[in-house]
C-alpha positions as CSV (number, residue, x, y, z in Angstrom):
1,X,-32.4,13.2,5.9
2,X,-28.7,13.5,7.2
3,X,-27.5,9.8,8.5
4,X,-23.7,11.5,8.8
5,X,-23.5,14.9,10.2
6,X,-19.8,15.8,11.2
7,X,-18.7,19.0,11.9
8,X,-15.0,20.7,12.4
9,X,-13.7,17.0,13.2
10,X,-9.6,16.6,13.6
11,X,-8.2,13.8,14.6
12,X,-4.6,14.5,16.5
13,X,-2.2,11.1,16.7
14,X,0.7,11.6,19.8
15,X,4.2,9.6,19.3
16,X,6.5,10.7,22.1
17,X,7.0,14.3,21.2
18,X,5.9,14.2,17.4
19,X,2.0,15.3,16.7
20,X,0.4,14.3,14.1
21,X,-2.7,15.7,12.6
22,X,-4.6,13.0,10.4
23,X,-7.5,15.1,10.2
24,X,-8.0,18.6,10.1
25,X,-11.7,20.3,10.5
26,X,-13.2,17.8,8.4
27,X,-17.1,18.9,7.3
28,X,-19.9,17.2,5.8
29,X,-23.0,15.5,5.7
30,X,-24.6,12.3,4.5
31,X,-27.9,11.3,3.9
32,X,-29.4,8.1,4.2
33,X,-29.4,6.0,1.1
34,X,-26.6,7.8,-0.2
35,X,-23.8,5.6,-1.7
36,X,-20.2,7.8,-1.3
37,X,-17.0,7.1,-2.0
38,X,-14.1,8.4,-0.1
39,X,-10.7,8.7,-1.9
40,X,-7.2,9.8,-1.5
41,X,-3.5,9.3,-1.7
42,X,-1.2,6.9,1.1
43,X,-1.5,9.4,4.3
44,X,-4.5,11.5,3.1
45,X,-6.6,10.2,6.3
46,X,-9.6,8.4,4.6
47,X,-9.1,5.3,6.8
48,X,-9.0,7.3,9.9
49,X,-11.9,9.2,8.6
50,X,-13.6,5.8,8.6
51,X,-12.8,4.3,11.7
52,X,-14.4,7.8,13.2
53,X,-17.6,7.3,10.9
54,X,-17.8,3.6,11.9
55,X,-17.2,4.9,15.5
56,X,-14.3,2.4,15.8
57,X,-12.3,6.0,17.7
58,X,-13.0,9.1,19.3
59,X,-11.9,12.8,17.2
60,X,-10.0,14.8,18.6
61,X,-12.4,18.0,17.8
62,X,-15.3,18.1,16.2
63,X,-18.8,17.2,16.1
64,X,-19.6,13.9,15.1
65,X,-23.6,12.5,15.1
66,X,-24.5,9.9,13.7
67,X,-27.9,8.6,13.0
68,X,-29.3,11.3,15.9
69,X,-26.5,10.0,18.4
70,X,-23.9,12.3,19.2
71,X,-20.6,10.6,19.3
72,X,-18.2,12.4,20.1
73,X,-20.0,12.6,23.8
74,X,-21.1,8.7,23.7
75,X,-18.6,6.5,26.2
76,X,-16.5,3.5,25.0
77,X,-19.6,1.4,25.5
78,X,-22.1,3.1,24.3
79,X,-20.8,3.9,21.3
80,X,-19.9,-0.1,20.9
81,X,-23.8,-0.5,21.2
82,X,-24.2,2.3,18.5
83,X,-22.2,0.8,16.2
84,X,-23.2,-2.4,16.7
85,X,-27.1,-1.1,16.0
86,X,-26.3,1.4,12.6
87,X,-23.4,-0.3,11.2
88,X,-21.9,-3.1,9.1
89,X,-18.0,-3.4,8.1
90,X,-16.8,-4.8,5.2
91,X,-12.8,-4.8,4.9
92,X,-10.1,-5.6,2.2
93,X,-9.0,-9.2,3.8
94,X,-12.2,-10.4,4.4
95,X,-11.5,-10.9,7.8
96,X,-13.3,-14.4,8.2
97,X,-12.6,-17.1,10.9
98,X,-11.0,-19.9,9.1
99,X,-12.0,-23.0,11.2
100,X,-16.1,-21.5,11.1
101,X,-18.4,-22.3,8.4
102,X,-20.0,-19.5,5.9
103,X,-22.8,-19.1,8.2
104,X,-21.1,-19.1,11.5
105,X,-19.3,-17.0,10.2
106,X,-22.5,-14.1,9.1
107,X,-23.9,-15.4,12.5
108,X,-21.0,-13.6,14.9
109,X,-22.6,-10.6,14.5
110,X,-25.7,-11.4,16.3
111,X,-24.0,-13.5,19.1
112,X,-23.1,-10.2,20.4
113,X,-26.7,-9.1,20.5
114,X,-27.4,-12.2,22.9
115,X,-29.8,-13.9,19.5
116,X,-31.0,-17.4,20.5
117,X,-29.4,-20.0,17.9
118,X,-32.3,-20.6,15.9
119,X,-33.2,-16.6,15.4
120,X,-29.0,-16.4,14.3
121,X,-29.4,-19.6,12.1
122,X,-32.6,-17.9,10.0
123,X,-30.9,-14.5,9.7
124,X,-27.7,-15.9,8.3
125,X,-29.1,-18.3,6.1
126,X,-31.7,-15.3,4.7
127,X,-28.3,-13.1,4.4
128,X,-25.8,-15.1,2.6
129,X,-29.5,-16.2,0.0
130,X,-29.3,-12.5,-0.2
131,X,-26.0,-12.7,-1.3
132,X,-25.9,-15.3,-3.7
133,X,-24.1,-17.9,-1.4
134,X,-27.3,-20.2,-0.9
135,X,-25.2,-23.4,-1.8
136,X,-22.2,-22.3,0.2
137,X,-23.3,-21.7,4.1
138,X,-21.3,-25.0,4.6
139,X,-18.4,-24.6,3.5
140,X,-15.0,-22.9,5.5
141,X,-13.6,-19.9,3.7
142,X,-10.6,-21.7,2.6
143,X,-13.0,-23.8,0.4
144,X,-14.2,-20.5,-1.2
145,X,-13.1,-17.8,-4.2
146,X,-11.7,-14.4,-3.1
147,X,-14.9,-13.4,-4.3
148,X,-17.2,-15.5,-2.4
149,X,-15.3,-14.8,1.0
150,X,-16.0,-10.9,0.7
151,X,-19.8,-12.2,-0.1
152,X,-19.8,-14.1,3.3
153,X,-18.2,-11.1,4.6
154,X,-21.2,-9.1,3.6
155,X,-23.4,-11.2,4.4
156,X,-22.4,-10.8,7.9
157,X,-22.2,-7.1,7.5
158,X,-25.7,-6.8,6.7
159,X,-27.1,-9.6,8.5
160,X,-28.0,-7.4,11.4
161,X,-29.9,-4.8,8.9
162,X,-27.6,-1.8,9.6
163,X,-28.1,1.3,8.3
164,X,-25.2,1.8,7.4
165,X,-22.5,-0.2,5.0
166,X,-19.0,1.0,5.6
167,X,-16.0,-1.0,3.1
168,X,-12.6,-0.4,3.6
169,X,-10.8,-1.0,0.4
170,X,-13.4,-4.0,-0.4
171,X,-12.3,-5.2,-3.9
172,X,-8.6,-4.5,-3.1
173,X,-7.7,-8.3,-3.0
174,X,-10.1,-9.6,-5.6
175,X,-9.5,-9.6,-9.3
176,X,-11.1,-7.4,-11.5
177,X,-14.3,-9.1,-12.6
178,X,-14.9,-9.9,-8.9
179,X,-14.2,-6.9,-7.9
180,X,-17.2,-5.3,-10.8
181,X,-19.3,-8.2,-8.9
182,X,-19.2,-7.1,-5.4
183,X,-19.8,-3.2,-6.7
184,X,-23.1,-4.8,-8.5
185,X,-24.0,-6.4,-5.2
186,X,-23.3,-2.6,-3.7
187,X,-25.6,-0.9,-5.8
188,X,-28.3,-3.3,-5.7
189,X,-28.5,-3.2,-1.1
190,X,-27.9,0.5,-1.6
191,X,-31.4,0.8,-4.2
192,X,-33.4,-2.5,-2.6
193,X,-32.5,-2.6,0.6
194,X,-32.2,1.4,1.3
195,X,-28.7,0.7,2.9
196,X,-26.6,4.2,3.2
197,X,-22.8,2.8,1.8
198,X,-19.6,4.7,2.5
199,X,-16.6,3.0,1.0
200,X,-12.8,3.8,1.1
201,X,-10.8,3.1,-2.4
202,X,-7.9,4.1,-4.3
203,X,-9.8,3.0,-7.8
204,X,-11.4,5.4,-9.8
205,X,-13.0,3.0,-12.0
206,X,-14.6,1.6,-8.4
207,X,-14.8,5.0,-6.8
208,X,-17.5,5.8,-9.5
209,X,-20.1,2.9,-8.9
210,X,-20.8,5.5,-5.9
211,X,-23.1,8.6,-6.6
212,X,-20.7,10.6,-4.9
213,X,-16.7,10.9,-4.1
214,X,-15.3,12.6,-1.5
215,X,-11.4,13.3,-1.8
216,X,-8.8,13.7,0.5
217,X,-5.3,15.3,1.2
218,X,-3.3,15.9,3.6
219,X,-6.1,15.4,6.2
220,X,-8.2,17.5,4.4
221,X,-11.8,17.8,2.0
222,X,-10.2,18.8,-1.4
223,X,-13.3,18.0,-3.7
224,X,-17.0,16.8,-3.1
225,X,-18.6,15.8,-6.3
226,X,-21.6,14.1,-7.3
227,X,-20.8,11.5,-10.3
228,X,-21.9,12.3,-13.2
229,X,-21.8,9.2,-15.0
230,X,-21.9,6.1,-12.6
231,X,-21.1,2.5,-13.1
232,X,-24.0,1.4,-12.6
């Protein structure tokens, strides 16, 4: 079954009398479970392609529908609601509050769906467990590896069991071996946990832990292959 249906999609940028066009009648489909990566060159438009997916913008054109909802017809707020329901983010610079523990950190998540402490306490303990960070939910991000930061930060990702995992670049600041541990924690939410994972990289070697790789230029689909031989 389709998670990820989109259709025609552009996506125009405006800067005084210059027009950009980051996207240009972009078409496929996702299912759920899948594990995809999306490549491309500086200015291909695979992050804007995945701010649309993580419904973080509107397309210009298109048809976007994700997980039944169509949303390029949702408002501002509803589609806040929808992401916060399918989908979990995982970015490059971790993007953790300094001064908060691990686990208040994986908590924030569920502070915006109005949890009551206790309910937000179990969820992110069970998470960052999940994660491998059982010892850690005390300690501030500064008191943690590169590697165990982007942990938290998928621990907070899937702490509200999305559908959906979408990464941004997410081994780009770790070193290599790191970076092979975080794919291995990839693989094993997309095959035990059923999680549907779309990820955004310039590495090849990390491109192929997915099952698939989308590529990009120029705002457009240039290939769609399954991979043959994963790293897995």
């Amino acid at each position: 079954m389709d998670i990820i249906k989109m259709e025609d999609i552009s996506k125009l940028y405006k800067s005084g009398q210059i027009q950009v066009e980051a996207l240009k009648n972009i078409s496929f489909n996702i299912k759920e479970k899948e594990f995809v990566s999306i490549m491309g060159p500086s200015g291909s438009g695979k992050s804007t392609l995945l701010n649309l997916i993580g419904c973080l913008d509107h397309s210009t054109g298109g048809n976007y529908e994700l997980a039944g909802n169509q949303v390029n017809k949702l408002s501002d707020s509803k589609m806040s609601e929808v992401r916060n329901l399918f989908i979990g983010f995982v970015f490059q610079s971790f993007h953790l509050l300094p001064r908060m523990s691990a686990l208040k950190n994986v908590e924030i998540p569920l502070v915006y769906r109005g949890m009551n402490n206790k309910k937000r306490k179990e969820l992110a303990e069970n998470a960052l467990e999940q994660v491998g960070l059982k010892d850690r939910m005390t300690h501030l991000p500064a008191q943690l590896s590169g590697g165990q930061q982007q942990r938290v930060a998928i621990a907070r990702a899937i702490v509200g069991n999305p559908s959906i995992i979408l990464a941004d670049e997410p081994t780009g600041a770790l070193d290599s071996k790191a970076g092979e541990l975080i794919m291995e924690l990839f693989i094993e939410l997309n095959e035990k946990s059923s999680m549907t994972i779309v990820q955004v990289t310039h590495e090849e070697f990390i491109a192929e832990y997915g099952s698939r790789i989308i590529r990009l230029a120029d705002g457009q689909i240039v290939s769609d292959n399954i991979v043959e031989e994963r790293n897995v």
